[in-house]
LOKOLTI-320228 format. One record per residue: residue number from 1; x, y, z of N, C-alpha, C in turn. Coordinates in nm, 3 decimals. Example, Ala and Ser with C-alpha at 12.3 -4.5 7.8 and 13.67 -1.06 7.14 Angstrom:
+-----+---------+---------+---------+---------+---------+---------+---------+---------+---------+
!   n !   neast !  nnorth !     nup !  caeast ! canorth !    caup !   ceast !  cnorth !     cup !
+-----+---------+---------+---------+---------+---------+---------+---------+---------+---------+
!   1 !   1.319 !  -0.569 !   0.780 !   1.230 !  -0.450 !   0.780 !   1.320 !  -0.330 !   0.780 !
!   2 !   1.285 !  -0.225 !   0.708 !   1.367 !  -0.106 !   0.714 !   1.290 !   0.003 !   0.787 !
+-----+---------+---------+---------+---------+---------+---------+---------+---------+---------+
END
This chain:
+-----+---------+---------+---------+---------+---------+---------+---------+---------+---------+
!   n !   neast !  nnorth !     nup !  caeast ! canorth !    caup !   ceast !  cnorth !     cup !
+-----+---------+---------+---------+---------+---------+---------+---------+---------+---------+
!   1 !  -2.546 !  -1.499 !   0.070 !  -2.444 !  -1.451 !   0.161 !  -2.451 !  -1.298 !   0.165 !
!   2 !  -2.465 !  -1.248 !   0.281 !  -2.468 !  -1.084 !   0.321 !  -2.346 !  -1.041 !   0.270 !
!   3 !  -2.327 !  -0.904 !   0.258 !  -2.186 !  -0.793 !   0.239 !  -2.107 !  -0.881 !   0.369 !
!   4 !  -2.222 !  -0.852 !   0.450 !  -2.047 !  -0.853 !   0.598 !  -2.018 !  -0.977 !   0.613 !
!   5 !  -2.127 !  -1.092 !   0.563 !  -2.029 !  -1.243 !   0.580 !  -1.925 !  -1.263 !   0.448 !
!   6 !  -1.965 !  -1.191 !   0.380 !  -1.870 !  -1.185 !   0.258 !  -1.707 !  -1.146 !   0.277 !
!   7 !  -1.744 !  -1.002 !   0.357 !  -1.592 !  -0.984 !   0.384 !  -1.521 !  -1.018 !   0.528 !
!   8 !  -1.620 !  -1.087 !   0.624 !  -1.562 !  -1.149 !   0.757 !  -1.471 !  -1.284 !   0.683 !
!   9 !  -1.546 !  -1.321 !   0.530 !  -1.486 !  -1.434 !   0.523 !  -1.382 !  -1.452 !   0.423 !
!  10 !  -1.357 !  -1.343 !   0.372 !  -1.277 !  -1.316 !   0.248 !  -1.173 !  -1.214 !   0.288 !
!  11 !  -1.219 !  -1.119 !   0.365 !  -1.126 !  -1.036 !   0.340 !  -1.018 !  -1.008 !   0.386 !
!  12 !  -0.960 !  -1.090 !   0.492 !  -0.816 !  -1.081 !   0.552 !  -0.723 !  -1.109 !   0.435 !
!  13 !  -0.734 !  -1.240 !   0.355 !  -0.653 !  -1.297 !   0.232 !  -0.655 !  -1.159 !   0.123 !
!  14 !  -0.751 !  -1.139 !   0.093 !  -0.777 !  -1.024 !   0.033 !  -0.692 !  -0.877 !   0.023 !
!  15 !  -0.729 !  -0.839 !   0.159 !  -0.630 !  -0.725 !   0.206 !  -0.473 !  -0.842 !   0.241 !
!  16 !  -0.436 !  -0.903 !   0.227 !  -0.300 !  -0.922 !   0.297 !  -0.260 !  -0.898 !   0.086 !
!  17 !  -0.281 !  -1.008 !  -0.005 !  -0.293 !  -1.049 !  -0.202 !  -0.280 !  -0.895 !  -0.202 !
!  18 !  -0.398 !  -0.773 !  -0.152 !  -0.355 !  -0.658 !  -0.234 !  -0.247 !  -0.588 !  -0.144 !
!  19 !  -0.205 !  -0.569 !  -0.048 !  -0.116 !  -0.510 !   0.018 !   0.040 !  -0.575 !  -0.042 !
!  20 !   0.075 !  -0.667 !  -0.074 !   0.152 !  -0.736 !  -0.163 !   0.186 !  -0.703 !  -0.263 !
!  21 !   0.095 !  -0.593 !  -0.318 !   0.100 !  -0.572 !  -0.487 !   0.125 !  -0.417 !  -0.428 !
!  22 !   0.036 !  -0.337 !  -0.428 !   0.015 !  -0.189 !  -0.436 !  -0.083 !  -0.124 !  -0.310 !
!  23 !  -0.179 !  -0.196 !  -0.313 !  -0.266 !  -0.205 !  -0.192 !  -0.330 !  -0.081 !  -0.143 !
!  24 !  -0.325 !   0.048 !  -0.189 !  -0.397 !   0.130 !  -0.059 !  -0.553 !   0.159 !  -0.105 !
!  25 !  -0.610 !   0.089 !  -0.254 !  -0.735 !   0.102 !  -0.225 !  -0.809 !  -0.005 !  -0.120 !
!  26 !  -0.748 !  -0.178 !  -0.179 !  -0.783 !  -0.269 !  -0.068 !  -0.787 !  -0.226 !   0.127 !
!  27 !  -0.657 !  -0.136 !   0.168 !  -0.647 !  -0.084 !   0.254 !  -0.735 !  -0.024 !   0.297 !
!  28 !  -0.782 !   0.098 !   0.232 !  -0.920 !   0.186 !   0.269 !  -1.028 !   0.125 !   0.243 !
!  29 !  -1.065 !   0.000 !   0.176 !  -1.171 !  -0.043 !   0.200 !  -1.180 !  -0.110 !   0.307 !
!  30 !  -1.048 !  -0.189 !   0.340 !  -1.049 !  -0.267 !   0.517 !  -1.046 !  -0.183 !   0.583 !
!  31 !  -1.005 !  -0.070 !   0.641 !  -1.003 !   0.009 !   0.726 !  -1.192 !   0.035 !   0.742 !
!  32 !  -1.260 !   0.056 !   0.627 !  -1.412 !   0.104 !   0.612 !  -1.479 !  -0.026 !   0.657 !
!  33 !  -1.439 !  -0.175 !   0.651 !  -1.463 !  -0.270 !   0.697 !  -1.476 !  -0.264 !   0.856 !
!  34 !  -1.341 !  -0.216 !   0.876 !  -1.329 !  -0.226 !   1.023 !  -1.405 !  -0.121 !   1.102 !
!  35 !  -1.385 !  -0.028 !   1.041 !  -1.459 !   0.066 !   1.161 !  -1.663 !   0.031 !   1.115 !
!  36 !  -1.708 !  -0.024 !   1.056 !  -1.850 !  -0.077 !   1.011 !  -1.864 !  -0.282 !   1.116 !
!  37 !  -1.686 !  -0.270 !   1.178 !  -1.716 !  -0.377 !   1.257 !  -1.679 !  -0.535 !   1.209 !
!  38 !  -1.717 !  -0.545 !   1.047 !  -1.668 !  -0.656 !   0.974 !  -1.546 !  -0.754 !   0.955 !
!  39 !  -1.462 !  -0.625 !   1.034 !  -1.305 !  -0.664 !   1.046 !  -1.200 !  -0.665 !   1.132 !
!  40 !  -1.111 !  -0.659 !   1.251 !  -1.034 !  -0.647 !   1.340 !  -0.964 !  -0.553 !   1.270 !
!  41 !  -0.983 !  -0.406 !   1.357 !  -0.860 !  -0.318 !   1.329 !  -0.745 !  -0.342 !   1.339 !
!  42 !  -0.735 !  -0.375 !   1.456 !  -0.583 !  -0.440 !   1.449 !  -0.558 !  -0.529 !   1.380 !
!  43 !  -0.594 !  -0.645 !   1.331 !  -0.572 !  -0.722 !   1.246 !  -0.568 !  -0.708 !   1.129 !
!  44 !  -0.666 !  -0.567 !   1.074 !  -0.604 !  -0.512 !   0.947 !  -0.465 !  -0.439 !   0.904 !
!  45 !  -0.450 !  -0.377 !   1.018 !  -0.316 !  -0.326 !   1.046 !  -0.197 !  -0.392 !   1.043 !
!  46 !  -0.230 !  -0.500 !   1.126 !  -0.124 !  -0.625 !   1.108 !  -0.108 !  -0.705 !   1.033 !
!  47 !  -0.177 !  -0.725 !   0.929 !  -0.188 !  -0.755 !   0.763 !  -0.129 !  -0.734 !   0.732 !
!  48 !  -0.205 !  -0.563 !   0.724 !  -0.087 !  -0.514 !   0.564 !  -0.012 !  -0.430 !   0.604 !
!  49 !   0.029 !  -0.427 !   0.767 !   0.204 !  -0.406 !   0.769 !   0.281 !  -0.509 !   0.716 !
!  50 !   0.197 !  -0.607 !   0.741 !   0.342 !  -0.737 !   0.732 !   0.290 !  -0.795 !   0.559 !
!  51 !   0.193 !  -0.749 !   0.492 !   0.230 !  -0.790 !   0.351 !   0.302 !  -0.660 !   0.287 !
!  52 !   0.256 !  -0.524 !   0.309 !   0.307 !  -0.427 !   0.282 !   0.497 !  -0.452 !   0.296 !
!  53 !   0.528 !  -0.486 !   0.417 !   0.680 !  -0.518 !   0.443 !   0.729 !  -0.610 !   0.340 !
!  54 !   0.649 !  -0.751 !   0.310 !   0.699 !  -0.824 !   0.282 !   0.703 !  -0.841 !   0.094 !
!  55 !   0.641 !  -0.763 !   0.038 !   0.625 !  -0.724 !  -0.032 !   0.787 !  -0.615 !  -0.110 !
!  56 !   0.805 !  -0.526 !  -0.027 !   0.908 !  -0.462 !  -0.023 !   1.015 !  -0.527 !  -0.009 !
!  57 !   1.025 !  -0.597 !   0.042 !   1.158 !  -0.675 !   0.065 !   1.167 !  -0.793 !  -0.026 !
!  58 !   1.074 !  -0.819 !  -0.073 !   1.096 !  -0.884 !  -0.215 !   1.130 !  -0.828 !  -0.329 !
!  59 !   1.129 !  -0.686 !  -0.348 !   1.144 !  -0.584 !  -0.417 !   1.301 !  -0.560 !  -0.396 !
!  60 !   1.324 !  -0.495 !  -0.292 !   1.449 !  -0.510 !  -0.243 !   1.534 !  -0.594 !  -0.302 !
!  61 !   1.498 !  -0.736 !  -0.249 !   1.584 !  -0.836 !  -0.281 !   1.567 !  -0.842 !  -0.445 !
!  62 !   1.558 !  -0.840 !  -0.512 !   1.477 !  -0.853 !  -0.637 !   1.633 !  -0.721 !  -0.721 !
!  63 !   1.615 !  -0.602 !  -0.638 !   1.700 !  -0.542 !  -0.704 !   1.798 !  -0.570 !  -0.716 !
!  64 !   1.848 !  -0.579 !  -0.544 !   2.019 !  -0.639 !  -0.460 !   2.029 !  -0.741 !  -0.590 !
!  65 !   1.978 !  -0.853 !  -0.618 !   2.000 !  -0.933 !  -0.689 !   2.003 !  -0.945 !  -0.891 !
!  66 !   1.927 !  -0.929 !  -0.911 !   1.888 !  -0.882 !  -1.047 !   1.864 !  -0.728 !  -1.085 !
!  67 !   1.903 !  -0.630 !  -1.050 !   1.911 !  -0.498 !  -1.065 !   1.919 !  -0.460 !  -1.229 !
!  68 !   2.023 !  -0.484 !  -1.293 !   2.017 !  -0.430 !  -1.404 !   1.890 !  -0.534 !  -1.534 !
!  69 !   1.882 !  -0.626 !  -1.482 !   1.825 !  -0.723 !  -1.543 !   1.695 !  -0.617 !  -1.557 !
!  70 !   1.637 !  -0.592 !  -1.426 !   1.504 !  -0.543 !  -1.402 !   1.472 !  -0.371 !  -1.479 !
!  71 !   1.607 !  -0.304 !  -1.435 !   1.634 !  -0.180 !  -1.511 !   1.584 !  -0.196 !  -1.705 !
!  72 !   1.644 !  -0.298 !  -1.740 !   1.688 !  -0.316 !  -1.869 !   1.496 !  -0.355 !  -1.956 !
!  73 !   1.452 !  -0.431 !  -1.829 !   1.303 !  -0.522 !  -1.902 !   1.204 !  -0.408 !  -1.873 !
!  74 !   1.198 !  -0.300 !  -1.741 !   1.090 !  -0.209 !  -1.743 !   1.182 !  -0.043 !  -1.739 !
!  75 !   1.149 !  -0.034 !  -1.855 !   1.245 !   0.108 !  -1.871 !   1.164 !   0.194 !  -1.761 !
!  76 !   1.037 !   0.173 !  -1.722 !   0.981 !   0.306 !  -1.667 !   1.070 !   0.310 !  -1.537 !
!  77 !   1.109 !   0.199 !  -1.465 !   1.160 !   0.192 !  -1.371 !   1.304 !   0.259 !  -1.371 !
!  78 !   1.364 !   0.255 !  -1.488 !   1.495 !   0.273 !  -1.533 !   1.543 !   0.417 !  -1.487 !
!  79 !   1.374 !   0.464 !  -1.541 !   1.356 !   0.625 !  -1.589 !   1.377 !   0.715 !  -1.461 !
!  80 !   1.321 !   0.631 !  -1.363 !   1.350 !   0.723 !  -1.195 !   1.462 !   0.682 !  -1.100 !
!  81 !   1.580 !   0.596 !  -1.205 !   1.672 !   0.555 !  -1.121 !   1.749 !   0.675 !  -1.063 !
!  82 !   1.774 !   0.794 !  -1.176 !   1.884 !   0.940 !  -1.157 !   1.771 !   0.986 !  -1.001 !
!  83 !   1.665 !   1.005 !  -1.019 !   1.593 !   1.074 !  -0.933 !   1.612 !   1.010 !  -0.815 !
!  84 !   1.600 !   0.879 !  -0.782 !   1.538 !   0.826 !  -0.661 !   1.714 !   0.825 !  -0.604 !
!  85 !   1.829 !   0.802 !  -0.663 !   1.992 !   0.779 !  -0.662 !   2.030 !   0.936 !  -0.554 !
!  86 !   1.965 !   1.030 !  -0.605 !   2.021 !   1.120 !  -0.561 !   1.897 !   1.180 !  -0.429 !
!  87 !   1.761 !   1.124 !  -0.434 !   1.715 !   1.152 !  -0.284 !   1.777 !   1.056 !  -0.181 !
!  88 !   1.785 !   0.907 !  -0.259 !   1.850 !   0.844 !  -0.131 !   2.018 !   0.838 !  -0.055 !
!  89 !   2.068 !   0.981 !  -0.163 !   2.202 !   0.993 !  -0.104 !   2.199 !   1.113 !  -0.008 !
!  90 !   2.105 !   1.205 !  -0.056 !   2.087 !   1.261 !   0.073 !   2.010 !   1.223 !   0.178 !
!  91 !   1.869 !   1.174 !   0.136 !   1.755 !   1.152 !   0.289 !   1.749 !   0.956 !   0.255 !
!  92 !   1.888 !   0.858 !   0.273 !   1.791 !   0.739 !   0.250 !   1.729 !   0.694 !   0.385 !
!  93 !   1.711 !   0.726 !   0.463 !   1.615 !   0.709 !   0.609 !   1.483 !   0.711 !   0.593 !
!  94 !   1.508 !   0.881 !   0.524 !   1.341 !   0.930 !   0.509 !   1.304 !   0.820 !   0.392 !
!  95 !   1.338 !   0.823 !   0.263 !   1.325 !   0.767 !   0.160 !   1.311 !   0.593 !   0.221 !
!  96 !   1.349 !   0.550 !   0.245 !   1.323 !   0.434 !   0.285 !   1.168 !   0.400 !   0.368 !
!  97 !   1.164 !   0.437 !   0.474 !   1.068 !   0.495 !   0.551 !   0.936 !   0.543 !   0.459 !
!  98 !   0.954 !   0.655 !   0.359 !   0.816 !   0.680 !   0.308 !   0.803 !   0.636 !   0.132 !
!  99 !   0.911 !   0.559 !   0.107 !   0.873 !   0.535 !  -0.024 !   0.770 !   0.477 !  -0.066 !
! 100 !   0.665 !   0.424 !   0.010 !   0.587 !   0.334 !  -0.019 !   0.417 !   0.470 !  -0.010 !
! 101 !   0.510 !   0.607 !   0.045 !   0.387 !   0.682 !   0.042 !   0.406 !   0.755 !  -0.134 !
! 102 !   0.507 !   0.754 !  -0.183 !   0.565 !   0.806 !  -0.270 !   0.500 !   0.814 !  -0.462 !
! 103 !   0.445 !   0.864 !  -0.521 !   0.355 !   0.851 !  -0.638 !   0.481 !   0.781 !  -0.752 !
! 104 !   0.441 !   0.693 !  -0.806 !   0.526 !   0.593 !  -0.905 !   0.630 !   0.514 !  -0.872 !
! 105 !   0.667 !   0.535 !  -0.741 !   0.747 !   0.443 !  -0.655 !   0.759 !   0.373 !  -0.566 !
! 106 !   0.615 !   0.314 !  -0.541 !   0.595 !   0.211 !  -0.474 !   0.662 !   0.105 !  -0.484 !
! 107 !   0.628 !   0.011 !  -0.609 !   0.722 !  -0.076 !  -0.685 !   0.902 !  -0.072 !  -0.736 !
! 108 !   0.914 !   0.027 !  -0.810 !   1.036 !   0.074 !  -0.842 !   1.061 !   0.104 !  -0.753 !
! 109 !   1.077 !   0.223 !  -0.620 !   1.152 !   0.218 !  -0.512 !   1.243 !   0.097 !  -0.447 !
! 110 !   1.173 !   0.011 !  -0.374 !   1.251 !  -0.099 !  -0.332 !   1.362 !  -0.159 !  -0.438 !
! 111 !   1.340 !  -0.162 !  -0.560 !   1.404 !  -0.219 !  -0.613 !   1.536 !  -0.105 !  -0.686 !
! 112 !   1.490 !  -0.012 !  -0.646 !   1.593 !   0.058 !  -0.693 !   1.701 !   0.092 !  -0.544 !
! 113 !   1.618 !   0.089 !  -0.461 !   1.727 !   0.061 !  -0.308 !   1.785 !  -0.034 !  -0.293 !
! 114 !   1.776 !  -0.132 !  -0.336 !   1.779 !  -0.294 !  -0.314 !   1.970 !  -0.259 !  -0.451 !
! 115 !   1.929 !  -0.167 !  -0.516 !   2.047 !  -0.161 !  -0.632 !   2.149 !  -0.068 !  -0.570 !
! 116 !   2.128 !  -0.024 !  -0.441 !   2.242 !   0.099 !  -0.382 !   2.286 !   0.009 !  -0.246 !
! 117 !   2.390 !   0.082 !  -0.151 !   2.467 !   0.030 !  -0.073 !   2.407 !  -0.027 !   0.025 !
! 118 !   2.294 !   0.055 !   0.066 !   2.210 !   0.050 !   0.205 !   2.217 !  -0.111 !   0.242 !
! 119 !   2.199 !  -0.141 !   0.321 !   2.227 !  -0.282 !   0.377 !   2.080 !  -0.393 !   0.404 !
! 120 !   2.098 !  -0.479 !   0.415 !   1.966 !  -0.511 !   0.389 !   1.926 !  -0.491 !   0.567 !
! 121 !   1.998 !  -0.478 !   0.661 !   1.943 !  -0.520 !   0.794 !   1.852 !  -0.308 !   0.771 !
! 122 !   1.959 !  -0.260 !   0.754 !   1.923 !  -0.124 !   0.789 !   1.787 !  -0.043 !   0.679 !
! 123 !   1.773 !  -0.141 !   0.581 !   1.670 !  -0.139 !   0.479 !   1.546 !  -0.222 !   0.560 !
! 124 !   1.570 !  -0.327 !   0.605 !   1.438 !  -0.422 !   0.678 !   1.371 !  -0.359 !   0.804 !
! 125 !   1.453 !  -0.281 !   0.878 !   1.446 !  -0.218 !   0.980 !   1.332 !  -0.085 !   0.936 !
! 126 !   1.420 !  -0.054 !   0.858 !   1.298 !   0.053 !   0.814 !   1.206 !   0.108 !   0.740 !
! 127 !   1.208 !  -0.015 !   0.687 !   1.095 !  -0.057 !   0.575 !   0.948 !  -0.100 !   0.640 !
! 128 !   1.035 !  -0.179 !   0.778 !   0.904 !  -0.241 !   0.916 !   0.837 !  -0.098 !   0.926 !
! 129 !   0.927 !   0.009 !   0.969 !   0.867 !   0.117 !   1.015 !   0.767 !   0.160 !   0.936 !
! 130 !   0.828 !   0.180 !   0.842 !   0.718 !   0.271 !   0.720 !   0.598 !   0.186 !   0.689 !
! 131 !   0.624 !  -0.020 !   0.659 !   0.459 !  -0.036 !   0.624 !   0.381 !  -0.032 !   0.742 !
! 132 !   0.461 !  -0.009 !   0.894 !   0.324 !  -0.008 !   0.993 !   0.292 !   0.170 !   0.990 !
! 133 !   0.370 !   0.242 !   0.945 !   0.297 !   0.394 !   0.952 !   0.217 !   0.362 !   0.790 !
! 134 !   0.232 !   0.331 !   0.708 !   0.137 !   0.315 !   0.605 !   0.022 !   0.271 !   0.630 !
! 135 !   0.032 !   0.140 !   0.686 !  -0.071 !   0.068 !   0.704 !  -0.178 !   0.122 !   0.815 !
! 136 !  -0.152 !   0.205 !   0.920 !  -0.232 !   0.276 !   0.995 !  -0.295 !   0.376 !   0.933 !
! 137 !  -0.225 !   0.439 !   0.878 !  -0.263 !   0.604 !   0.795 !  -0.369 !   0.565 !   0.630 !
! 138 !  -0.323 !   0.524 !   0.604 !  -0.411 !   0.371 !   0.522 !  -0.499 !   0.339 !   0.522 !
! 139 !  -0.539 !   0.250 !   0.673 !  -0.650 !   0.219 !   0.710 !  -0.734 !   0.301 !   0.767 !
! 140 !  -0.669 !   0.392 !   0.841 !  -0.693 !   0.528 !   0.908 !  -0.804 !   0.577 !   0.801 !
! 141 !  -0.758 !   0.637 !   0.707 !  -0.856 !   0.694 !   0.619 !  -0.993 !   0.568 !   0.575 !
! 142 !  -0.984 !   0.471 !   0.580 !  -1.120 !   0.427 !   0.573 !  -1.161 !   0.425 !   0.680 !
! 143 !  -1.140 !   0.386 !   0.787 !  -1.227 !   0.435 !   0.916 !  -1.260 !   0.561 !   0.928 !
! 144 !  -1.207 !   0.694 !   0.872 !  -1.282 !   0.798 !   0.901 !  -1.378 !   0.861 !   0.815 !
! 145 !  -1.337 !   0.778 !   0.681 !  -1.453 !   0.779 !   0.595 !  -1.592 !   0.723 !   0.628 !
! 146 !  -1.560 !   0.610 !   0.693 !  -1.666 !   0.555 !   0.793 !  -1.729 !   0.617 !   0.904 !
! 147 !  -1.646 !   0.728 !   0.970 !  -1.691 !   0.749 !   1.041 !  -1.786 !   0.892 !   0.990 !
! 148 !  -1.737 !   0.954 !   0.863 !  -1.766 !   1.083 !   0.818 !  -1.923 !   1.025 !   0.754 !
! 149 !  -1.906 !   0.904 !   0.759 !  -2.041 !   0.878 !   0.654 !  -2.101 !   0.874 !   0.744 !
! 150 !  -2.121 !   0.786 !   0.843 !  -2.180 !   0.816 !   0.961 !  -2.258 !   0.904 !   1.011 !
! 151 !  -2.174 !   1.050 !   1.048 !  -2.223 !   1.146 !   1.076 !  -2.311 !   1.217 !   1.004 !
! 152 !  -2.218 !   1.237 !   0.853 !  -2.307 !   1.277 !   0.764 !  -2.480 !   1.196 !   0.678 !
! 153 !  -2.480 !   1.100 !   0.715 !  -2.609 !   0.978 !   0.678 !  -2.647 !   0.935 !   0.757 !
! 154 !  -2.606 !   0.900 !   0.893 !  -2.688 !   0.872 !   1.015 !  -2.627 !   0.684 !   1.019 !
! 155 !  -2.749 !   0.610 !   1.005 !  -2.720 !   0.486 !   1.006 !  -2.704 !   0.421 !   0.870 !
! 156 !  -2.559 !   0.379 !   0.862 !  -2.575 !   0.330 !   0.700 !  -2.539 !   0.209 !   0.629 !
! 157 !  -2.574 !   0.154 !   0.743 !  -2.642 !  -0.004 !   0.692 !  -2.698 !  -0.051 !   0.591 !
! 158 !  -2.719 !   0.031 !   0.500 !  -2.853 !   0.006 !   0.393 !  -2.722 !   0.076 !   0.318 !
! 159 !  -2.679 !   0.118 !   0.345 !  -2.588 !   0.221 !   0.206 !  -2.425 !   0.147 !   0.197 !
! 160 !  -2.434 !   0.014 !   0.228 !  -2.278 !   0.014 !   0.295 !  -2.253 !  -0.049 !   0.158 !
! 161 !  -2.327 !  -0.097 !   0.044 !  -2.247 !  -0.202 !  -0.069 !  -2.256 !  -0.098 !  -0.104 !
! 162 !  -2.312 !   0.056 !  -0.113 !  -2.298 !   0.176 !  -0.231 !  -2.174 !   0.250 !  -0.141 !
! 163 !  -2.178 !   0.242 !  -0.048 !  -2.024 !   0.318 !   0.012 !  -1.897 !   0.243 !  -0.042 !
! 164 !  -1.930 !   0.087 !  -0.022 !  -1.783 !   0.032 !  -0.067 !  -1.777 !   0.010 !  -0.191 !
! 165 !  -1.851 !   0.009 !  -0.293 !  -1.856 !   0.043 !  -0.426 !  -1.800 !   0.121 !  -0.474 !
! 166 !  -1.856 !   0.254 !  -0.401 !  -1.784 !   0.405 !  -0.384 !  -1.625 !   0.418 !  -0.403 !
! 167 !  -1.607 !   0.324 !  -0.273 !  -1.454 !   0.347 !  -0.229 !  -1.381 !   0.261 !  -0.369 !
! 168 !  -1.401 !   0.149 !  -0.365 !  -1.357 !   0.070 !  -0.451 !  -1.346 !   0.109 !  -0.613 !
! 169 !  -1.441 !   0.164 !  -0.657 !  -1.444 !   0.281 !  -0.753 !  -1.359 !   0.385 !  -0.745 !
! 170 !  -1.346 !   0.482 !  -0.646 !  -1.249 !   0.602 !  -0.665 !  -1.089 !   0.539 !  -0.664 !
! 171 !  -1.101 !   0.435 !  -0.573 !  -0.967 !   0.339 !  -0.586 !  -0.958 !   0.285 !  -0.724 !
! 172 !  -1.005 !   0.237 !  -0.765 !  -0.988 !   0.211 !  -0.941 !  -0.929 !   0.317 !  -1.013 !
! 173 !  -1.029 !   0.413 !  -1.021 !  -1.017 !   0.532 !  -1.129 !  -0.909 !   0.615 !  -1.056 !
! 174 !  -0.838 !   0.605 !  -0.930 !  -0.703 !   0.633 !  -0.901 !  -0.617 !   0.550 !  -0.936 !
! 175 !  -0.626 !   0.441 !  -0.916 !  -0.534 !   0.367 !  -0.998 !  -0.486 !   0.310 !  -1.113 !
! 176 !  -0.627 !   0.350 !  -1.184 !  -0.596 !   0.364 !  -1.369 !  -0.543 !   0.497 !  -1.391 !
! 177 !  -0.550 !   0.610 !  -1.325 !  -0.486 !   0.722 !  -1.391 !  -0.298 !   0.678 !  -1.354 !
! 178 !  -0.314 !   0.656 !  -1.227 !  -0.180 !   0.644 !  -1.187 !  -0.079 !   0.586 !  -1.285 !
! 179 !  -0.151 !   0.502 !  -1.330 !  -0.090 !   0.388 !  -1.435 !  -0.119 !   0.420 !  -1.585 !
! 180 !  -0.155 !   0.474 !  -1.625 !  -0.193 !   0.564 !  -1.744 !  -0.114 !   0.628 !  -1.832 !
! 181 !  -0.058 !   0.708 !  -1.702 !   0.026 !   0.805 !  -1.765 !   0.153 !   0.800 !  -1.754 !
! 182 !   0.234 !   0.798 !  -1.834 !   0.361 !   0.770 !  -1.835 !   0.441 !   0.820 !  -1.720 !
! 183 !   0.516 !   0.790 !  -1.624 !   0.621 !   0.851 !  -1.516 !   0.754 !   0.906 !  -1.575 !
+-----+---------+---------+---------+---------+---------+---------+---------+---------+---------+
END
């Protein structure tokens, strides 16, 4: 089986499983999928807006519901409740909207909104917003990585399992540091 029947045939489930969790290396590798052709841009987009969303709103709900439970079992989460309490009393629009661009609060975010007043309609509303600006800007960057390789290598057909290796690699070793170090 080739790279590209590999991910024509795998990788929608793929990108929807990692957009669910944390997702923006899976993201930039679909986006590098798509613009190499392997994948429906739009359909990557429409993925992992709607696992990205749905994801969050399980988070959400997760807090609304079990809040201190969750506070109490992952202290790290505990640790950015003062911080995240007092951006979302001044900006919770913005904060809602870009928490998911936000470093250590991907996860803990929702669930720490999900523990304040905000409502769930006015939380769902703009939670939609933010995973479809994620999910473009997201994917965005692997298509222009695609497209930068491009320019810069010519035809790279022959280089595409060492490009997504590449990607998939710097996505790792970003996401082991991320997680590494204490928040």
């Amino acid at each position: 089986m080739t790279l590209g029947a590999l991910i024509e045939t795998h990788g929608y489930w793929v990108l929807a499983i990692g957009c669910l969790l944390e997702g923006e290396t899976v993201l930039v590798l679909a986006g590098f999928a798509a613009h190499r052709g392997y994948l429906n841009p739009l359909a990557v987009i429409g993925i992992a807006s709607t696992a990205g969303f749905l994801g969050d709103q399980f988070y959400f709900c997760l807090g609304r519901r079990h809040g201190p439970a969750v506070l109490a079992r992952w202290p790290s989460v505990a640790r950015q409740t003062d911080r995240l309490r007092r951006l979302i009393d001044r900006y919770h629009t913005a904060v809602i909207i870009g928490i998911r661009f936000a470093y250590g609060l991907r996860i803990a975010g929702p669930v720490l909104l999900g523990m304040s007043p905000i409502s769930r309609v006015r939380f769902g509303l703009l939670n939609a917003l933010g995973a479809v600006l994620w999910a473009g800007l997201v994917a965005g960057i692997g298509w222009v990585f695609g497209r930068a390789a491009e320019a810069a290598l010519g035809d790279i057909r022959h280089l595409e399992m060492w490009l997504l290796l590449s990607l998939a690699a710097v996505g790792m070793i970003i996401w082991w540091i991320r997680n590494s170090r204490p928040h």
